[in-house]
C-alpha positions in Angstrom: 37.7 126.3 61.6 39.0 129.9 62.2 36.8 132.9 61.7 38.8 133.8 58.7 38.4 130.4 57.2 35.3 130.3 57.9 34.3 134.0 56.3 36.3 132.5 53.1 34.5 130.1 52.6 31.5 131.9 52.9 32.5 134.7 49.9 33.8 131.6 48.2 30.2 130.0 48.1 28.1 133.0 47.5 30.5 134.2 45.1 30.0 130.7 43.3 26.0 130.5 43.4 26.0 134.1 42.2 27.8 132.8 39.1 25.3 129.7 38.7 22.4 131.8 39.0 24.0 134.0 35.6 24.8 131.5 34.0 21.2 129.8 34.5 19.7 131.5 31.8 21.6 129.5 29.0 21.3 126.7 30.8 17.4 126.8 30.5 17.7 127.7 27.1 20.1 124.3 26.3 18.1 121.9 28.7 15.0 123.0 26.7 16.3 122.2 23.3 18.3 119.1 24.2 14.6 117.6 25.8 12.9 118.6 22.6 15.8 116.6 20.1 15.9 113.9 22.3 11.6 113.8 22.9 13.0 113.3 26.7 10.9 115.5 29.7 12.0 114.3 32.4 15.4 115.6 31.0 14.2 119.0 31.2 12.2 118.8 34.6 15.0 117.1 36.4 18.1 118.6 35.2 15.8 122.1 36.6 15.7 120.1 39.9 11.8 119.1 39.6 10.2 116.0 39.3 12.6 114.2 41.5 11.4 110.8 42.5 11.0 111.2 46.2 12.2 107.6 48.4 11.7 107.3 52.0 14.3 104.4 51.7 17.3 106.2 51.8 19.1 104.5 48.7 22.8 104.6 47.8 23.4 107.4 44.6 25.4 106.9 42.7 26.6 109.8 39.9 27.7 109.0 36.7 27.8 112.1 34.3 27.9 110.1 31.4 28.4 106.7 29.2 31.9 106.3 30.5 31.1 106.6 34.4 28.7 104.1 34.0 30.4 101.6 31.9 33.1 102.0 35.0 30.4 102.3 38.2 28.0 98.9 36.2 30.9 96.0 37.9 30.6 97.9 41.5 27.3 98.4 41.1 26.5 94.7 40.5 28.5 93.5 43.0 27.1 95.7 45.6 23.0 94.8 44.4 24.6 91.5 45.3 26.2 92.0 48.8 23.2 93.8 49.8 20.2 93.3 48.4 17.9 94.8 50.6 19.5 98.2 49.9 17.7 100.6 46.9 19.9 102.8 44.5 19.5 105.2 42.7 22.0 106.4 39.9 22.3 110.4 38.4 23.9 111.0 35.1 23.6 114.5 32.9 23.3 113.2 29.7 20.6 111.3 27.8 22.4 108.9 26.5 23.9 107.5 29.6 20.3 107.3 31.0 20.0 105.0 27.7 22.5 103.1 29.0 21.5 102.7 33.0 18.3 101.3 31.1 19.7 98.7 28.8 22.8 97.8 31.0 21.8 98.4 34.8 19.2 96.0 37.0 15.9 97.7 36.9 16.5 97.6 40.8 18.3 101.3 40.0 16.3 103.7 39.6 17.7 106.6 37.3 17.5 110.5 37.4 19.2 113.2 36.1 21.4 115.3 38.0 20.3 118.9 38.6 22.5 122.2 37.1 24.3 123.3 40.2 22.1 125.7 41.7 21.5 125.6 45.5 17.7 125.3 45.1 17.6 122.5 42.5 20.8 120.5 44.2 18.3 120.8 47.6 15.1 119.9 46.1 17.1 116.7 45.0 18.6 115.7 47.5 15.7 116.2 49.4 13.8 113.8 47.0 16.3 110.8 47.0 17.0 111.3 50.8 20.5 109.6 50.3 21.9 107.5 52.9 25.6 107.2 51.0 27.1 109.6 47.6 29.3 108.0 45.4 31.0 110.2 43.0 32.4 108.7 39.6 36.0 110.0 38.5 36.2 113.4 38.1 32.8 115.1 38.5 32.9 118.2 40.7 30.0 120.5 41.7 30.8 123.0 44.3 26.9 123.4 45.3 26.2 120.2 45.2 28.9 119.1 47.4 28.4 122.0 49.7 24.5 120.9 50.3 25.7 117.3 50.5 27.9 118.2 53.5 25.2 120.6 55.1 23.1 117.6 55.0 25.6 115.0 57.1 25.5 112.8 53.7 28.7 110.8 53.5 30.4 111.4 50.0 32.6 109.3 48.7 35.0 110.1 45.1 34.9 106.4 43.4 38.1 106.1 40.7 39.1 109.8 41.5 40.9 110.8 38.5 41.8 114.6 37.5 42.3 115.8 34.3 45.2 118.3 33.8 42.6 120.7 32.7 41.3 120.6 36.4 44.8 120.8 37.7 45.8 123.5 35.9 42.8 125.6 36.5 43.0 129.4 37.3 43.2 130.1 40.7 39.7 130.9 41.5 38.4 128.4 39.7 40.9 125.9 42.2 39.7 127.9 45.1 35.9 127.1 44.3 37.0 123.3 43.6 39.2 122.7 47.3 36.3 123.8 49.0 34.3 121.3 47.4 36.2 119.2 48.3 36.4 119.5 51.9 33.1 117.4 51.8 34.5 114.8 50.6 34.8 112.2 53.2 37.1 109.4 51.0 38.6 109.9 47.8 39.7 106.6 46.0 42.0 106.8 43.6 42.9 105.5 40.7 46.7 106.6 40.8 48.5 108.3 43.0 49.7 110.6 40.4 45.9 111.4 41.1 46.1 110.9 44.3 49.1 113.8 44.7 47.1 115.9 42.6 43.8 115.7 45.1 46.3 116.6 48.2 47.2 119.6 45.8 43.7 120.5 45.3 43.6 120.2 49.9 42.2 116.8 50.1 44.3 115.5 53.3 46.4 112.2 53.1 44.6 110.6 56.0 41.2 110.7 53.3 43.1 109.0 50.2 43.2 105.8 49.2 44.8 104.7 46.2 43.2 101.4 44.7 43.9 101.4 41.1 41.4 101.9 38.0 38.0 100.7 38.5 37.4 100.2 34.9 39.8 96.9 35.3 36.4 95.2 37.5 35.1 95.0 34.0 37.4 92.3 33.6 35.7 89.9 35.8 32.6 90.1 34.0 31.0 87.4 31.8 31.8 88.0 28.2 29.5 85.8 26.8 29.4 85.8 23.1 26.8 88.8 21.4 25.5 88.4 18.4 27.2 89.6 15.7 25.6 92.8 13.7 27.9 92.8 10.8 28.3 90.7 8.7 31.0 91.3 6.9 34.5 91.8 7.7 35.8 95.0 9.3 37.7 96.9 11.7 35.9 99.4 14.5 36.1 103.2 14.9 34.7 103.4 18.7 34.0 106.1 20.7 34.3 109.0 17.4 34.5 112.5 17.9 34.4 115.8 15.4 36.8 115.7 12.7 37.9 112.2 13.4 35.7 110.9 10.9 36.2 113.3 8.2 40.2 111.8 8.5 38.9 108.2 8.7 36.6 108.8 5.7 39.3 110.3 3.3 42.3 107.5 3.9 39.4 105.4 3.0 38.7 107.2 -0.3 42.5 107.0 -0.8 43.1 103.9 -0.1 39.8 101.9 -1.0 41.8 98.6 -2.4 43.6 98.0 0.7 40.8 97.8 3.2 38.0 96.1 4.4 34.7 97.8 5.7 35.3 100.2 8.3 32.3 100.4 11.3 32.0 104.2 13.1 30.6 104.2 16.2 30.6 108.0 17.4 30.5 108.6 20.7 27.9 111.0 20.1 25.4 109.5 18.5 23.3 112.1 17.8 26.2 113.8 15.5 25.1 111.0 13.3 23.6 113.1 10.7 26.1 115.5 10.3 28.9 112.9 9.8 27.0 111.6 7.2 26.4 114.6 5.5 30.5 114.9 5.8 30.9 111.6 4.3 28.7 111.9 1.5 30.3 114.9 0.9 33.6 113.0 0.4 32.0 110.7 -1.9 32.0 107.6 0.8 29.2 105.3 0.0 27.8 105.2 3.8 24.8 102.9 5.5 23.4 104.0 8.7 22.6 101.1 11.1 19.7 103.4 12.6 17.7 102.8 9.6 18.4 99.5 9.5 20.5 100.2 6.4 21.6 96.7 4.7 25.1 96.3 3.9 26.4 96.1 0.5 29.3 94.7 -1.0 29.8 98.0 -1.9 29.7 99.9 1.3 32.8 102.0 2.4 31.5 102.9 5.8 28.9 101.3 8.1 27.7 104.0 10.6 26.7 102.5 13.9 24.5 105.5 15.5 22.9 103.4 18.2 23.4 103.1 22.0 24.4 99.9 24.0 25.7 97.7 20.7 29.3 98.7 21.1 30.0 95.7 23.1 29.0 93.2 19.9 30.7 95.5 17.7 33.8 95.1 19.3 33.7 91.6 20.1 33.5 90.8 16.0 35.8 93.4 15.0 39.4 92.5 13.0 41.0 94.9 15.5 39.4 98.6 16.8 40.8 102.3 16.3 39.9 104.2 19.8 38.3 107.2 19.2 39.4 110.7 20.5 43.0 110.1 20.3 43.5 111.3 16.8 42.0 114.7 17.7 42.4 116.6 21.2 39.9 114.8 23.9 42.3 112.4 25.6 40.6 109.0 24.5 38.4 107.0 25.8 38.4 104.0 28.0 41.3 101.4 26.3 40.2 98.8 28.4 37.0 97.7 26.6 39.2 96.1 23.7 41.8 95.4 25.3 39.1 92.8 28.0 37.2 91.6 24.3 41.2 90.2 23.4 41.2 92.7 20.7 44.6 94.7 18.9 44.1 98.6 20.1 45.3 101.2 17.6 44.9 104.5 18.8 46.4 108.6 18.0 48.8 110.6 20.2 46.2 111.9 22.6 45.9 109.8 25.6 46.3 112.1 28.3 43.1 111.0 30.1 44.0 107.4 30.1 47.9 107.1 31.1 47.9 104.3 33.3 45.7 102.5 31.0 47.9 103.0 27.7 51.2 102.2 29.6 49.9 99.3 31.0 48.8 97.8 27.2 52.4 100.0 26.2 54.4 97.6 28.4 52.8 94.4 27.2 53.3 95.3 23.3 49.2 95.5 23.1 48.4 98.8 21.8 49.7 100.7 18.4 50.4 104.3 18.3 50.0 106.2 15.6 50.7 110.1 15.6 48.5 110.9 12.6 46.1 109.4 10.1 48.8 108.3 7.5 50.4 106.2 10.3 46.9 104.7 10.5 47.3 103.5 6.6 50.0 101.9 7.0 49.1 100.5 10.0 46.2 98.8 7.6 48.1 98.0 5.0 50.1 96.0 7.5 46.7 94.2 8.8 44.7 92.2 6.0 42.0 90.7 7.9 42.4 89.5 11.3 46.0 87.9 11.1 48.9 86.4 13.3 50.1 89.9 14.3 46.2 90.8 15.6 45.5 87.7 17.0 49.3 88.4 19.3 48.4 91.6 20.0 44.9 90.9 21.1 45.8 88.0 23.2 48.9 90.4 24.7 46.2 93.3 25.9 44.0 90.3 27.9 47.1 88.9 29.9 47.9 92.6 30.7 44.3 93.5 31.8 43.5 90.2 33.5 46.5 90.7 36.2 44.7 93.2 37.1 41.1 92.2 37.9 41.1 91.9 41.9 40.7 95.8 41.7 36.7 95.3 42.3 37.6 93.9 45.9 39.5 96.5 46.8 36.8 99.0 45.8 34.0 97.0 47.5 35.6 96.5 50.8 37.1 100.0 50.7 32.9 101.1 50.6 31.4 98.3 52.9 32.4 101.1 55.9 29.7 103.6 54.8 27.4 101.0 54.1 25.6 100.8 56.7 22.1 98.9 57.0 19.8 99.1 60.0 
């Protein structure tokens, strides 16, 4: 490196903790009121960088930053407690909820912690703690401290189902500046694309430190789908993965077209926004039951509102056909591949920018219906009584398409078994 790289990067990283040390203020201030609604301290400690298990046994971590991440990372990690199971891991998310999920879903071989705010101290009391042998970074999280104390400590890092969003891509030039310089510690990024691969060798990631392997999220495929009980009784079609403002739409075609449907299920991806919606609903006159307070189902119930973690397997399974949240509203969507595995007809909104490959994979196999708005969506179930012959098709169309590609989970093992290396 040349003295004028090297001074760069310097200003680059001093210039970026000075920024995390300003902003660390309302950080505190959030972290503190997110333990106290969620009755979690260890949420608080940790994400402060204190009260970090310490292991002399130099686990694999794995980060996850939320649900998504580690619905994705729960195949890989399986299959590698498997391969080698003498070796510990520990797993970091940033969100309460997906520490929910680690729990319910995740051997209780992996131990979970929350991921410190990006500070230099906090990211080095961590990584001091865990003592990490191996990093394996889900999709698209970056942390320019983090991965600068993971390369000052000699820790391989590797990006697992590298994705970027455009958001990332089309960052301001700073902001870029801070993120290529993270990721010059990354030793291997596989990618899901090589759309995303190109846009990693825009952000400086070299060629010879790309691999493109294809969307981890397919692995889920290979998993038993054994059947879960069904929490529902009665007939109905799934909202998954909800976010702000999609409801209020869902909730008023409902009251506007009452006759033509059968119960609808929301399952926000937030749970915790669970009062709110139903204050919106009630608002709009919807006769709503709330599955958290064990709420029983009446003939007469418009909306059941699912505001638990780890059910939305089961409710998918026994769903007439599911509507996949943040695609009527600006998010991107969510992961398309959870139906589509469960043989179930995917109707989803406009915005699918964070799953591309996914929806033109399901596109190309006639699986998924697009809507652009929430009238499309009316039709759409005023087309679909029930479960009938044009579900059933579609269903079965999105399991061919996701099945031919289920050998992905090889690719990503054999891809890690390298940096895996036992003593």
């Amino acid at each position: 490196m040349t003295p004028q790289r090297s001074l760069k990067r310097t200003g680059l990283s001093l210039a970026y903790r000075l920024i995390a040390l300003l902003v660390l203020p309302v950080v505190f201030i959030y972290t503190l009121r997110r333990a106290n609604q969620d009755g979690d301290r260890r949420y608080f400690w940790q994400r402060l960088g204190w009260k970090i298990p310490v292991r002399d046994d130099h686990p694999v971590w794995i980060h996850c930053a939320s649900v998504g991440e580690v619905n994705a990372a729960r195949p890989l990690i399986q299959r590698l407690t498997q391969d080698y199971p003498s070796l510990d891991f520990v797993l970091s998310t940033v969100t309460p909820t997906a520490a929910m999920v680690v729990r319910k879903t995740l051997p209780e071989s992996v131990e979970h912690v929350y991921l410190p705010f990006d500070t230099r101290a906090a990211v080095g009391r961590f990584l001091r703690c865990i003592q990490p042998r191996l990093g394996l970074i889900l999709e698209t999280e970056i942390w320019p401290g983090l991965f600068a104390e993971v390369e000052r400590r000699n820790i391989p890092l590797v990006v697992v189902n590298g994705r970027l969003t455009n958001k990332t891509l089309a960052a301001s030039r700073w902001m870029r500046a801070f993120i290529r310089q993270a990721l010059q510690a990354v030793r291997l990024v596989l990618a899901k694309s090589e759309a995303d691969a190109q846009g990693y060798q825009q952000l400086g990631v070299t060629i010879e430190r790309i691999k493109v392997l294809g969307n981890i999220k397919f692995a889920a495929t290979r998993e038993s789908k054994s059947a879960l009980p069904r929490l529902v009784e009665r007939d109905y079609w799934l909202a998954a993965s909800t976010h702000e403002d999609e409801e209020r739409q869902l909730a008023a075609m409902i009251k506007d077209h009452e006759a033509d449907q059968c119960l609808l299920v929301i399952a926000p991806r937030h749970p915790e926004r669970a009062a709110a919606i139903e204050r919106q609903l009630n608002d709009l006159g919807i006769r709503v039951t709330v599955r958290s307070r064990r709420e029983i189902i009446s003939d007469d119930t418009q909306i059941y509102l699912a505001d638990t973690l780890g059910e939305m397997g089961g409710l998918m399974q026994h769903a007439a056909f599911v509507f996949m949240g943040g695609t009527l509203v600006p998010v991107g969507g969510h992961n398309l591949l959870e139906p589509a595995v469960l043989g179930k007809a995917i109707v989803c909104g406009p915005y699918l920018e964070n799953f591309k490959e996914e929806a033109e994979l399901l596109r190309k196999a006639d699986a998924l219906v697009e809507i652009k708005n929430i009238d499309e969506l009316a039709q759409v179930l005023g087309q679909w009584p029930g479960s009938g012959e044009k579900v059933t098709e579609k269903g079965q169309a999105a399991v061919s398409a996701v099945m031919s590609q289920a050998d992905v989970l090889d690719q990503y093992v054999d891809a890690l078994n390298g940096f895996i290396a036992l003593d």
